[in-house]
C-alpha positions as a Python dict, from the first residue, in 0.01 Angstrom:
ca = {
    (1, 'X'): (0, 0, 0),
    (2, 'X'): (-198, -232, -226),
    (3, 'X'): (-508, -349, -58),
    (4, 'X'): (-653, -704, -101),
    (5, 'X'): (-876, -647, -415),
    (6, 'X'): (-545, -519, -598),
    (7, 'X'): (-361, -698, -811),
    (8, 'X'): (51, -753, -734),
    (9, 'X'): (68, -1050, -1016),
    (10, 'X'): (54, -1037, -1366),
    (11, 'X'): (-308, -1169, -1427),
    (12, 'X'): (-467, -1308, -1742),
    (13, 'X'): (-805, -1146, -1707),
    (14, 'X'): (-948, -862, -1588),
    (15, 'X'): (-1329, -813, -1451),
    (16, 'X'): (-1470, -468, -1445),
    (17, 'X'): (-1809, -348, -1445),
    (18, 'X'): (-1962, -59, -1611),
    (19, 'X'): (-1911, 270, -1485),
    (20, 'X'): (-1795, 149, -1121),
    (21, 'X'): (-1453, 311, -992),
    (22, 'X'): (-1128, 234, -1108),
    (23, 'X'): (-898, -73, -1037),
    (24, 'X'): (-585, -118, -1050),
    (25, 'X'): (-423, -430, -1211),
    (26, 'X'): (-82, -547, -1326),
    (27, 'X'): (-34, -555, -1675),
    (28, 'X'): (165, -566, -1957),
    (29, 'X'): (250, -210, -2098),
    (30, 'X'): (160, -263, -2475),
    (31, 'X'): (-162, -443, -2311),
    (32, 'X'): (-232, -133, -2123),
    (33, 'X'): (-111, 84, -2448),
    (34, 'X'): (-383, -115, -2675),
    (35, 'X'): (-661, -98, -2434),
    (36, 'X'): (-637, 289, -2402),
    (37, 'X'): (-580, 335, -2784),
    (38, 'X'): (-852, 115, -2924),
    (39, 'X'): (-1125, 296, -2671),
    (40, 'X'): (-1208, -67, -2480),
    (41, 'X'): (-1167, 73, -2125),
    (42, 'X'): (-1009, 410, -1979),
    (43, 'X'): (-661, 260, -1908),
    (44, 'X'): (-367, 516, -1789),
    (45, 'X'): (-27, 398, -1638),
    (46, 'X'): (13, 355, -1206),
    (47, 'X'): (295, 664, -1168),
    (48, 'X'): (395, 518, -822),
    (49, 'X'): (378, 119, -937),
    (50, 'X'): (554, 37, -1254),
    (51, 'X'): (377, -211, -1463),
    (52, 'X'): (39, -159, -1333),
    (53, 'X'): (-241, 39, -1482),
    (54, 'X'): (-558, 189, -1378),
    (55, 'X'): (-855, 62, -1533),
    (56, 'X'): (-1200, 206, -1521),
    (57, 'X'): (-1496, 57, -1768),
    (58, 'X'): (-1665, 353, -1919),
    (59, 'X'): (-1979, 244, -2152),
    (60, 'X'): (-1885, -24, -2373),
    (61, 'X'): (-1981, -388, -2214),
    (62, 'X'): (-1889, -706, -2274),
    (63, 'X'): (-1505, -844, -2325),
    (64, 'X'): (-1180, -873, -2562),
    (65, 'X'): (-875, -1063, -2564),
    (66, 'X'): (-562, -874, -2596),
    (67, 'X'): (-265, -1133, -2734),
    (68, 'X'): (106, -983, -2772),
    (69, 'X'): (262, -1181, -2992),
    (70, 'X'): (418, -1519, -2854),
    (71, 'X'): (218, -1475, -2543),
    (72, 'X'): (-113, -1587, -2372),
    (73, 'X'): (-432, -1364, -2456),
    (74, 'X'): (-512, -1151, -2163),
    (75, 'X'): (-899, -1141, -2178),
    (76, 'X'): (-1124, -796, -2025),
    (77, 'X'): (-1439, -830, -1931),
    (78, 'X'): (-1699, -548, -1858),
    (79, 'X'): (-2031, -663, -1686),
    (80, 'X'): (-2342, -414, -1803),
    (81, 'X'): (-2494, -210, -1456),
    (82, 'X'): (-2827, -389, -1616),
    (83, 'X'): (-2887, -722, -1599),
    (84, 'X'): (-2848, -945, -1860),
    (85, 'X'): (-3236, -1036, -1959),
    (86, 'X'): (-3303, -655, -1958),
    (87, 'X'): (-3047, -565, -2179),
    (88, 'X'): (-3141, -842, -2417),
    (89, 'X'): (-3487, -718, -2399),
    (90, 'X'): (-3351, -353, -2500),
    (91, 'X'): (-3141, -516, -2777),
    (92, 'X'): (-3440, -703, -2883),
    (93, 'X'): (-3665, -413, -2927),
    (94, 'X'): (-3394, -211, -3160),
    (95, 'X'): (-3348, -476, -3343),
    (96, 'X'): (-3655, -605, -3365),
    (97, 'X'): (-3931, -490, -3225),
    (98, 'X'): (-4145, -819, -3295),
    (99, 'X'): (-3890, -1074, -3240),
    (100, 'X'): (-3979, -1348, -2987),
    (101, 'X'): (-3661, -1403, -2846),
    (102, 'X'): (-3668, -1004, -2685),
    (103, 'X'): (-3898, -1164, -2451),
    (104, 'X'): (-3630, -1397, -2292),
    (105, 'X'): (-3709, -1704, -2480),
    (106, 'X'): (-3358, -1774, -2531),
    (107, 'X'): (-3278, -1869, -2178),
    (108, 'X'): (-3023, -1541, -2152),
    (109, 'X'): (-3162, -1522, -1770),
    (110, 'X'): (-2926, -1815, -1706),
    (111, 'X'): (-2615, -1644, -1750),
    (112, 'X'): (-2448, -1357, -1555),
    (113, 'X'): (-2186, -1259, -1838),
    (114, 'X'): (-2290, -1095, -2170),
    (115, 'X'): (-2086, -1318, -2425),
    (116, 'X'): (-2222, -1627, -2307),
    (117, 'X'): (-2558, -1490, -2319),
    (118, 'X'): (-2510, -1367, -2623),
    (119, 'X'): (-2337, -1689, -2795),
    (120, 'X'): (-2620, -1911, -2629),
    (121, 'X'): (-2861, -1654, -2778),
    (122, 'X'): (-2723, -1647, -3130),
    (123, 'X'): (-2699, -2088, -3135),
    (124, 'X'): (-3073, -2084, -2977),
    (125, 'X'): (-3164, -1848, -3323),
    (126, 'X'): (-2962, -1987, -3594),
    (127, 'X'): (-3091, -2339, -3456),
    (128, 'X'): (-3502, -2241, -3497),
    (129, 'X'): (-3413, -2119, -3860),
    (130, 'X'): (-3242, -2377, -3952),
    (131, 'X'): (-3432, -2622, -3873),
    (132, 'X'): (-3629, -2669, -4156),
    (133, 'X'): (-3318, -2703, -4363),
    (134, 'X'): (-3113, -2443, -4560),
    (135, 'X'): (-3322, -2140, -4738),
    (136, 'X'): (-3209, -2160, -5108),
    (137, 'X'): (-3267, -1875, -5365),
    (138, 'X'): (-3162, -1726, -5701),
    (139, 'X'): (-2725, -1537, -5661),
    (140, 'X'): (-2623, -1356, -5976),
    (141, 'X'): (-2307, -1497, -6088),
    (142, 'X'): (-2061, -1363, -6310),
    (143, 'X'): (-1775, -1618, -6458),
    (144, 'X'): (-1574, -1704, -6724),
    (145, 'X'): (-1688, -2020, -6861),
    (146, 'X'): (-1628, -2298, -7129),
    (147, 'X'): (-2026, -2338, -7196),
    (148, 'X'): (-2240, -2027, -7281),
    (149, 'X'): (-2463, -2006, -6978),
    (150, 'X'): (-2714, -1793, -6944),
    (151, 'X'): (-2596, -1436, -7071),
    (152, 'X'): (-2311, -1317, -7274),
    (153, 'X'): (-2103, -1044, -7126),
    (154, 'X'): (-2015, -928, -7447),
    (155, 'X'): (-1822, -555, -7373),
    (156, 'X'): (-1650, -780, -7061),
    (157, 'X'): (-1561, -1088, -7326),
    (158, 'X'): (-1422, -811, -7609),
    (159, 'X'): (-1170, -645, -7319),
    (160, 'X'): (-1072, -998, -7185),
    (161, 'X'): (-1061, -1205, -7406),
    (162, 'X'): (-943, -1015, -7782),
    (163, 'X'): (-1187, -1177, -7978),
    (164, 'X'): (-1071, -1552, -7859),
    (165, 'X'): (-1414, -1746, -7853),
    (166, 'X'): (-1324, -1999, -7515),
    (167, 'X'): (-1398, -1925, -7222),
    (168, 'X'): (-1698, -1689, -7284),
    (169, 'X'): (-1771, -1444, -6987),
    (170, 'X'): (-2110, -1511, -6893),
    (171, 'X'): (-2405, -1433, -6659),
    (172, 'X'): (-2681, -1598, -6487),
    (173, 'X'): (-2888, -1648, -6179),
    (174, 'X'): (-2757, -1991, -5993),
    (175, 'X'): (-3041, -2150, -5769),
    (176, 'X'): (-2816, -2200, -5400),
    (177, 'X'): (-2803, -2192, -5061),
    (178, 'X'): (-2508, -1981, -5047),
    (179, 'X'): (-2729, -1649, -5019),
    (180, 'X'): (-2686, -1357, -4815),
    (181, 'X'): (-2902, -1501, -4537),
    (182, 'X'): (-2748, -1816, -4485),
    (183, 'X'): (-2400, -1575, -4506),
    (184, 'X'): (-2485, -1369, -4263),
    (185, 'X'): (-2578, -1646, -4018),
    (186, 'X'): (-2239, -1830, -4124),
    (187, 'X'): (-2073, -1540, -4023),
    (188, 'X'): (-2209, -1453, -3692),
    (189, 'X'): (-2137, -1846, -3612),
    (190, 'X'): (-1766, -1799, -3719),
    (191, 'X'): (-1691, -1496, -3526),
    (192, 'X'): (-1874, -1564, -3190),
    (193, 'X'): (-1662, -1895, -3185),
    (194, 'X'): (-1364, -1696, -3161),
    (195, 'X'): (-1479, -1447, -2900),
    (196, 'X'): (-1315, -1526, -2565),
    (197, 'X'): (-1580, -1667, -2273),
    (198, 'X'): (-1809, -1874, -2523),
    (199, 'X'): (-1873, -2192, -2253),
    (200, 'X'): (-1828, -2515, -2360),
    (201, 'X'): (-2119, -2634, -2447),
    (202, 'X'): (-2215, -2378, -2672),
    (203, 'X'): (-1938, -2410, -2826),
    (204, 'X'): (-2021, -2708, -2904),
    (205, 'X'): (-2372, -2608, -2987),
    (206, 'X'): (-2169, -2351, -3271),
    (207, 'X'): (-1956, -2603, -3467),
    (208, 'X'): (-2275, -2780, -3504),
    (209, 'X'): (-2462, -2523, -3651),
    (210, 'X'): (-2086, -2450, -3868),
    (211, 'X'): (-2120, -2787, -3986),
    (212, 'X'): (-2484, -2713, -4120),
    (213, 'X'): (-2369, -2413, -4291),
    (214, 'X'): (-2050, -2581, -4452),
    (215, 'X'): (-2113, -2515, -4796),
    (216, 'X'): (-2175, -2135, -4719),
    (217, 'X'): (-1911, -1871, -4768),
    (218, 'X'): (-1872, -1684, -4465),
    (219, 'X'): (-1786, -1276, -4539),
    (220, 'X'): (-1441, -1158, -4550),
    (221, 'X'): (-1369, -911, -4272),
    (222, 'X'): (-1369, -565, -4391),
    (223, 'X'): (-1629, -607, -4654),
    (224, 'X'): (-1976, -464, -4602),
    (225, 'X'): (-2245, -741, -4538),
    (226, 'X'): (-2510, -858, -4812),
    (227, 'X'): (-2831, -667, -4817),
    (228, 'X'): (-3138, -890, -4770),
    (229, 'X'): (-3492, -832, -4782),
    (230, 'X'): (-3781, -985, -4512),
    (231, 'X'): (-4013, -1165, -4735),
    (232, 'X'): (-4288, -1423, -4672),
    (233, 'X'): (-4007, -1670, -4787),
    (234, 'X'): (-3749, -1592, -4533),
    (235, 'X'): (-3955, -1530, -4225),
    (236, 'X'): (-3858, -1860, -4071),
    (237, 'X'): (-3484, -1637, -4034),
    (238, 'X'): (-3567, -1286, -3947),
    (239, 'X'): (-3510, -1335, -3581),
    (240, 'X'): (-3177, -1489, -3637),
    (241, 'X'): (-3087, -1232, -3931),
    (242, 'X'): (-3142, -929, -3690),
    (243, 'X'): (-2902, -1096, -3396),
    (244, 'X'): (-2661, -1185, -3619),
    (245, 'X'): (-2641, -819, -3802),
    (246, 'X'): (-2628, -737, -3391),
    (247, 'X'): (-2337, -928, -3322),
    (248, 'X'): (-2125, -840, -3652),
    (249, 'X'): (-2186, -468, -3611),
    (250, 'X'): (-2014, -519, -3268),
    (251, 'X'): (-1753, -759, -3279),
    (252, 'X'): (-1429, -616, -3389),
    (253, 'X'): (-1053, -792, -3479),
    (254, 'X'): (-776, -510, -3432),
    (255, 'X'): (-387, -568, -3533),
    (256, 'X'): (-197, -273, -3358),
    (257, 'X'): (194, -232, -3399),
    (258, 'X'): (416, -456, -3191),
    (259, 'X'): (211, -752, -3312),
    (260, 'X'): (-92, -714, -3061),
    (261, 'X'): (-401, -873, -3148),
    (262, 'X'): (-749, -775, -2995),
    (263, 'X'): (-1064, -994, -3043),
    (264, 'X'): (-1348, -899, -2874),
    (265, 'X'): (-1714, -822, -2835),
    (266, 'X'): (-1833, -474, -2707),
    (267, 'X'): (-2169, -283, -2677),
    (268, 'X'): (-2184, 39, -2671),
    (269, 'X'): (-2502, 100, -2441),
    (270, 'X'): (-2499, 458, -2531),
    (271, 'X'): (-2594, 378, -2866),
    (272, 'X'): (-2788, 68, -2729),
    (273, 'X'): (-3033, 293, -2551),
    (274, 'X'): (-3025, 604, -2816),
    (275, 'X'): (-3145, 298, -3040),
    (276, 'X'): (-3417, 136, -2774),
    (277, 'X'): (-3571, 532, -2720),
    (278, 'X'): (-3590, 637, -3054),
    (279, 'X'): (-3707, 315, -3187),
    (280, 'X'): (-3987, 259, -2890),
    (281, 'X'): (-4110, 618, -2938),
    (282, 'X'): (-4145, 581, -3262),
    (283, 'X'): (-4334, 282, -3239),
    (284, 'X'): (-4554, 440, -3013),
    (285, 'X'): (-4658, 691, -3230),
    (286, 'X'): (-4733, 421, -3533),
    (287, 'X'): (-4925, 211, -3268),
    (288, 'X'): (-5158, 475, -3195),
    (289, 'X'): (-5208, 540, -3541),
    (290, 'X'): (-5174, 981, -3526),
    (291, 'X'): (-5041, 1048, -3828),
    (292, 'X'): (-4729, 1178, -3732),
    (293, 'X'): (-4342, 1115, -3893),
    (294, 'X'): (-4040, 1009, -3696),
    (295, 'X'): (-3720, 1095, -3790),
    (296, 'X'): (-3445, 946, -3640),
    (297, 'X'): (-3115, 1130, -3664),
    (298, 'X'): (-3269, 1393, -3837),
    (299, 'X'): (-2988, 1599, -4002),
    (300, 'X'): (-3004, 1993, -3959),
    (301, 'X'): (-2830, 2258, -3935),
    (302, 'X'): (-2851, 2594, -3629),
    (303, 'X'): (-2718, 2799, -3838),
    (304, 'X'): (-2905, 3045, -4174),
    (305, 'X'): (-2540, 3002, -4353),
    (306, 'X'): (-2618, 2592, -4285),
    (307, 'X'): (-2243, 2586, -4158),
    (308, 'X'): (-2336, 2417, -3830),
    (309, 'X'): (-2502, 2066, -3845),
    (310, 'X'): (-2703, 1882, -3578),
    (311, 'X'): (-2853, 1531, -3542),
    (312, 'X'): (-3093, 1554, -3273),
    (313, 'X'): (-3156, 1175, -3195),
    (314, 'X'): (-3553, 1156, -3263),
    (315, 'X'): (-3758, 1435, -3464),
    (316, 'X'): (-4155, 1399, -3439),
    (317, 'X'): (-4337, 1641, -3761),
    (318, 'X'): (-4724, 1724, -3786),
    (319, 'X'): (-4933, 1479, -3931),
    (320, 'X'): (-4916, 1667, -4276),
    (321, 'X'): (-4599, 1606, -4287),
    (322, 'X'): (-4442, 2004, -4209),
    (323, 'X'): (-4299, 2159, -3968),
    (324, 'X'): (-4156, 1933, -3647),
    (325, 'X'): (-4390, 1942, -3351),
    (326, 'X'): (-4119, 1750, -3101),
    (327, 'X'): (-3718, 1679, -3047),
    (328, 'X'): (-3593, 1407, -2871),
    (329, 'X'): (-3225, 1345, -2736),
    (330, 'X'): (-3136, 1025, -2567),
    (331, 'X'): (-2826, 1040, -2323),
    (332, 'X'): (-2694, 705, -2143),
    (333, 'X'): (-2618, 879, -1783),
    (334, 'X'): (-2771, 818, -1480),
    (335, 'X'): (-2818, 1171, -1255),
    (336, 'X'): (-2540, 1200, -1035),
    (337, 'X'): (-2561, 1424, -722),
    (338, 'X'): (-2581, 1766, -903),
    (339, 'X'): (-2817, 1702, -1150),
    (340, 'X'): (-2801, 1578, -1517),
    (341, 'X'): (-2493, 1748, -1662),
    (342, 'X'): (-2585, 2145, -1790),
    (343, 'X'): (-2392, 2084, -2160),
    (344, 'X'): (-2729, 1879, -2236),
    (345, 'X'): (-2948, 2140, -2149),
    (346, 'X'): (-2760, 2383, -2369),
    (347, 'X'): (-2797, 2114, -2644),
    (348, 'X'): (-3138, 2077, -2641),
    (349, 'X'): (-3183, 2460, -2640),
    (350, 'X'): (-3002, 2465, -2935),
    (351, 'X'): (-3257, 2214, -3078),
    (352, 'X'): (-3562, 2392, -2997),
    (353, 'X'): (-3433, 2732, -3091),
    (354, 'X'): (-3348, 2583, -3463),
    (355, 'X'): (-3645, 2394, -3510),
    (356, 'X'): (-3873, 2656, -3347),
    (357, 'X'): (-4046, 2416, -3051),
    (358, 'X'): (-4117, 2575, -2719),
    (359, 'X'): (-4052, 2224, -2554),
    (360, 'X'): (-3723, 2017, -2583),
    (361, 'X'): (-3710, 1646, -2400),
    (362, 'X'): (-3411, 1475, -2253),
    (363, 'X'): (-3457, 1107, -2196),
    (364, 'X'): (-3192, 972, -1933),
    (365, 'X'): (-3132, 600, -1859),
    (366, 'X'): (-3194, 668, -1445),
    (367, 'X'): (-3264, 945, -1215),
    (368, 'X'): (-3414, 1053, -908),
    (369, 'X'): (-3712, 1162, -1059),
    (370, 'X'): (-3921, 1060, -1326),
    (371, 'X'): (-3961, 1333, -1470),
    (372, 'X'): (-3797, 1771, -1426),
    (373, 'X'): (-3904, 2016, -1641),
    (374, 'X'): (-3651, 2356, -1657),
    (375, 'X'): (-3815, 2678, -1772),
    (376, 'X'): (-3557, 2877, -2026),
    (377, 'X'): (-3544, 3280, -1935),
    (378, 'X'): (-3632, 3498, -2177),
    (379, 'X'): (-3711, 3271, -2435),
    (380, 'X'): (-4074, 3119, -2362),
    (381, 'X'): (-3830, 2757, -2374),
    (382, 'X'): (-3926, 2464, -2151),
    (383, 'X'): (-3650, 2206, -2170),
    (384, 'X'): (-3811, 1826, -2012),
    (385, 'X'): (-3608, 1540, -1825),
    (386, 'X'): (-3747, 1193, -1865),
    (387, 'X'): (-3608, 928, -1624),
    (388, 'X'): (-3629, 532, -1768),
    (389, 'X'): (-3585, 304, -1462),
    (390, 'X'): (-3403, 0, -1717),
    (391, 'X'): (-3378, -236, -1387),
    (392, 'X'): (-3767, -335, -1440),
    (393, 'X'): (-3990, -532, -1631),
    (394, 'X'): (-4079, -448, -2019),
    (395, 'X'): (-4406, -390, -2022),
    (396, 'X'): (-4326, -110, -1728),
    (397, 'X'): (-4044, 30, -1967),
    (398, 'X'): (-4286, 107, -2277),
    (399, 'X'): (-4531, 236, -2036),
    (400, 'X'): (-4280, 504, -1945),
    (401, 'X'): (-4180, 575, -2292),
    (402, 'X'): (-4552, 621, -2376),
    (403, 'X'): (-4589, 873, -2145),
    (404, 'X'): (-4307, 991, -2297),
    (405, 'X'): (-4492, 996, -2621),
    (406, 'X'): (-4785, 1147, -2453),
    (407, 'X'): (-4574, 1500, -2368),
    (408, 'X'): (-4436, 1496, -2714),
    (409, 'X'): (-4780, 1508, -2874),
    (410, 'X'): (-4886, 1804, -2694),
    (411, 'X'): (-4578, 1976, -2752),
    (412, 'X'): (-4646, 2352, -2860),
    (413, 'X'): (-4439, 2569, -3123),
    (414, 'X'): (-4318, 2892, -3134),
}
């Protein structure tokens, strides 16, 4: 029997929230097909209800659109467990750790969904930078030409051009706006308007800031974005350069066979709190001023043959700059009823027996304790479990993580 909160009807959008239990919902089969394939949700086919699917959000937030072709887009949204302002604020501190709109002055508090927070977020940024006009700087351009300006590519005008003296391939630095900052931002501003959920009004807000950036050439999809450089000249941007790069990195456009279409937005808050954890401990450390290096996603290898390879998430060495003195690995699970799963312990053995510590840390998003520590036998190995309550406020988050910090700095060797 299908209770009440099922769905009998074909529907047009979908609500699920992060990690909660599975729903069931009538859809389309290549919908269902795509969703599975391209990693949005865990999707699997209803064997005792043809045409529905069950759906269960895993750890990628926010929403798509999934559009077969000829037919309305049938839009997925995943809420985040966290709310909204908190995330931001974790988002914020990756990205950034000095940006002012981390600290909610955005206005994300006002919205419940992530895409409208994040659109409304994005407008609020591109609108401060640009407010004192467009930044302008030196592009190198390479052209053929009828006038010799600037330099002549002379190998480039002897394989083009067989001696003929018009045009001339030439080279030079043009003074313009269209620079990889004001792309970037042009970019971000194109995309987001095409994400499914934007509200209406910052919509709105968008075009405007579109219209501002006419004469800027957005970046194709599929090429890499411009590489840019904070300088004393471009600080008026860096807030809105390090959402944008956010929201690129994340949105995606996927054509699958059959002629679906998927636009969407999705975090991945695994990698959204590997990134917060490594980034806040390592900021720690600088702010006290000890001397030590972080690493993060230190490659090695467990192995003498240096067959087997290993990224432990966060690597702390002595202030000399030898031998590490700490190992970090972040893991986006809360503890269920059993404990924190026993493949992570084995991990972080690994870790420690590789890069000789007698202390490994495991730093969980939740848990019923703030802190575990699990003696290894025979091997003098103490493996640590950290416990980040995310549902509070910042300044009560990097108090944690320097505690955090704390235990790694006393961490002994072999």
């Amino acid at each position: 029997m299908t209770s009440a909160a099922e769905s009998v009807d074909p529907v047009d959008h979908v609500e699920l929230v992060e990690h909660a239990p599975a729903v069931r919902r009538a859809l389309p089969d290549p919908v269902g097909r795509a969703l599975a394939a391209a990693g949005i949700v865990e999707a699997a086919p209803d064997p005792y209800a043809p045409g529905h699917w069950s759906l269960r959000a895993g750890n990628k937030v926010g929403a798509v659109a999934v559009t077969v072709l000829g037919g309305e887009p049938i839009t997925v949204r995943v809420t985040p467990k966290v709310p909204i302002v908190r995330l931001f604020f974790l988002l914020g501190y990756s990205c950034d750790r000095k940006g002012s709109w981390r600290e909610g002055g955005v206005g994300v508090a006002e919205h419940r969904d992530l895409v409208p927070a994040l659109a409304h977020a994005v407008e609020r940024q591109v609108d401060d930078a640009l407010r004192q006009g467009l930044l302008q700087g030196y592009k190198a351009v390479e052209e053929s030409a009828l006038v010799v300006r600037g330099r002549l590519r002379e190998a480039e005008q002897i394989r083009r051009r067989f001696g003929a003296t018009l045009p001339v391939e030439v080279a030079y630095d043009e003074f313009t706006t269209d620079i990889a900052e004001n792309r970037i931002l042009r970019t971000a501003v194109e995309r987001l308007l095409r994400l499914p959920g934007v509200p209406r009004d910052v919509r709105r807000r968008l075009l405007h800031q579109r219209a501002r950036l006419a004469e800027v050439t957005a970046i194709v999809r599929g090429q890499p974005l411009p590489d840019w450089l904070p300088t004393r000249l471009n600080a008026r941007y860096h807030h809105a350069l390090h959402l944008a790069r956010a929201v690129l990195d994340n949105i995606s456009v996927e054509h699958t066979p059959g002629g679906l279409r998927i636009d969407g937005f999705m975090f991945d808050m695994n990698k959204l709190f590997e990134d917060f954890v490594t980034v806040a401990l390592r900021e720690a450390f600088r702010t006290v001023g000890s001397g030590h290096t972080a690493r993060l996603q230190d490659p090695h290898h467990l192995d003498e043959a240096a067959a087997i390879r290993m990224k432990p998430d966060f690597v702390l060495y002595e202030p000399d700059g030898g031998a590490p003195c700490a190992v970090v690995d972040a893991k986006y699970k809360a503890e269920k009823r059993g404990g924190y799963p026993d493949a992570d312990l084995y991990q972080m053995l690994a870790y420690c027996t590789a890069l000789g510590l007698r202390e490994g840390h495991l730093v969980y998003a939740k848990g019923n304790a703030l802190h575990a520590a699990h003696q290894v036998r025979h091997s003098g190995v103490v493996i640590h479990q950290h416990a980040l309550d995310l549902d509070q406020e910042p300044s009560g988050l990097l108090t944690d993580i320097d505690e955090v910090a704390q235990r790694l700095a006393n961490t002994p060797r072999v």
